[in-house]
C-alpha positions, 0 to 999 in steps of 0.5 A: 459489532459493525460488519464492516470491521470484519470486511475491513480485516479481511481486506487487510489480511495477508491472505488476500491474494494479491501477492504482496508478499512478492515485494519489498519495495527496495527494502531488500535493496538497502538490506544489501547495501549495509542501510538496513542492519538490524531492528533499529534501522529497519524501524527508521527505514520502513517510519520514514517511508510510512511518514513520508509516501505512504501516509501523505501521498498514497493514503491521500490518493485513497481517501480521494478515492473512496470519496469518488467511488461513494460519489460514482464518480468515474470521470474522478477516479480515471483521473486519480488512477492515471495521477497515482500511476504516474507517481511510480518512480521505477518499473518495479514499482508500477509493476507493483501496483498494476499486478496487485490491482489486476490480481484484486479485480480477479479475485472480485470478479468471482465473488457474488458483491462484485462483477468487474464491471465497475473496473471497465471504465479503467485501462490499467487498475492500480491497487488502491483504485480496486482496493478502495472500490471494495472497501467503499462497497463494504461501507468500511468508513474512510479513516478506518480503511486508510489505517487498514490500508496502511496497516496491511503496507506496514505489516508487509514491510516487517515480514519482508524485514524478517526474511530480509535482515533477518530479524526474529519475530519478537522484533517484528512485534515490537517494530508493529507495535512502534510504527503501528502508534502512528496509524491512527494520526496518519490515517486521520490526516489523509482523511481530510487532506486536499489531494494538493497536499500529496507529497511523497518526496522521498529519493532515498526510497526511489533510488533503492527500487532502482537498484533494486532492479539490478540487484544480482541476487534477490528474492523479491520483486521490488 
C-alpha cells in the first residue's frame, strides 16, 4: 500500500484540528431562511457550492499550489495565497480560511516532518496554502489530494446539515454517496485547470455568509 493514502486520510480526517466543524459557510443561514428544508435541498445546496466554488476555484487554487510547493516556488505561493485570500466575499469567510490555516501551521510545528519555517515567508496563511504544504510534504499525488481535499469540505457540509436541518444519519449517508460520485471528475478537472480558469461566481452562496453575520441566533461561525 502507498503510505501516502494514509497521509492523505489522515489529512482529510475530521479529527485534524483545525476547527472545521465551527462552520458552516452560510448553510446554517439558508437552513433559517426556509432555502434548506430537507435531504433534497441540502443535497441541491451543498452540489452546487461543490460544482461551482469549491471544485472550480478553491480546488484549482490547490492544485496550483501544490505544483508551487514541489517547485519551491515561494515568489508563486504568496501570490497564490494573497489571490485566494482576496477571493473571500465576507468577514466570516476570510476569517474562516485564516483561523483554520493558522490552526494547521500550529499543529505542524509540533510534529517532527514539519518546523514552520516553511510558513515564514507568509504574512496570514490561508488553509489551502498550509494544507497543501502538507499534502505535498507527504508526496500525496495532486488529483488524490484535491478529491481529499474536497472530500473532507463535502463531509463537513453534511455534518453541518445534520445538526442544522436536522436531518438523520442515513440521509447524510446518501447525500455523501450522491455528491461524493462527482469528486472524481472535479478533482481531475482542477488538476489540469490554468489557474485563468478559477471561477467561483456564486452570489447565492456569498449573500447567505452575509446574513449569516447577523443571524440572531446560530450555533456556527460562517
Amino acid at each position: 500500500m502507498n503510505p501516502s493514502l494514509i497521509r492523505l486520510l489522515q489529512l482529510a480526517s475530521p479529527t485534524l484540528p483545525v476547527g472545521a466543524y465551527t462552520y458552516s459557510q452560510g448553510l446554517e443561514w439558508a437552513v433559517e431562511s426556509g432555502t434548506v428544508t430537507d435531504e433534497a435541498s441540502a443535497g441541491r445546496w451543498i452540489g452546487d457550492c461543490l460544482r461551482h466554488s469549491l471544485g472550480s476555484f478553491e480546488a484549482v487554487y490547490l492544485a496550483h499550489m501544490l505544483a508551487a510547493w514541489d517547485e519551491h516556488d515561494l515568489p508563486q505561493l504568496a501570490e497564490l495565497d494573497a489571490e485566494f485570500l482576496a477571493s473571500r466575499e465576507t468577514a466570516e469567510l476570510r476569517a474562516e480560511t485564516l483561523q483554520m490555516g493558522h490552526s494547521l501551521v500550529k499543529l505542524l510545528e509540533q510534529l517532527p516532518e514539519f518546523s514552520g519555517a516553511e510558513f515564514t515567508a507568509f504574512p496570514q496563511t490561508t488553509f489551502p496554502l498550509a494544507w497543501s504544504c502538507v499534502a505535498a510534504r507527504w508526496r500525496v499525488p495532486p488529483e488524490d489530494a484535491i478529491a481529499g481535499y474536497l472530500w473532507s469540505w463535502l463531509e463537513n457540509q453534511v455534518m453541518a446539515a445534520l445538526k442544522a436541518v436536522p436531518l438523520g444519519q442515513t440521509a447524510g449517508q446518501r447525500l455523501l454517496l450522491k455528491l461524493g460520485d462527482l469528486l472524481p471528475e472535479l478533482a481531475r478537472q482542477a488538476a489540469i485547470a490554468p489557474l485563468a480558469a478559477a471561477c467561483n461566481f456564486l452570489p447565492a452562496f456569498a449573500i447567505a455568509s452575509c446574513l449569516h453575520e447577523t443571524q440572531y441566533t446560530r450555533i456556527f461561525r460562517s
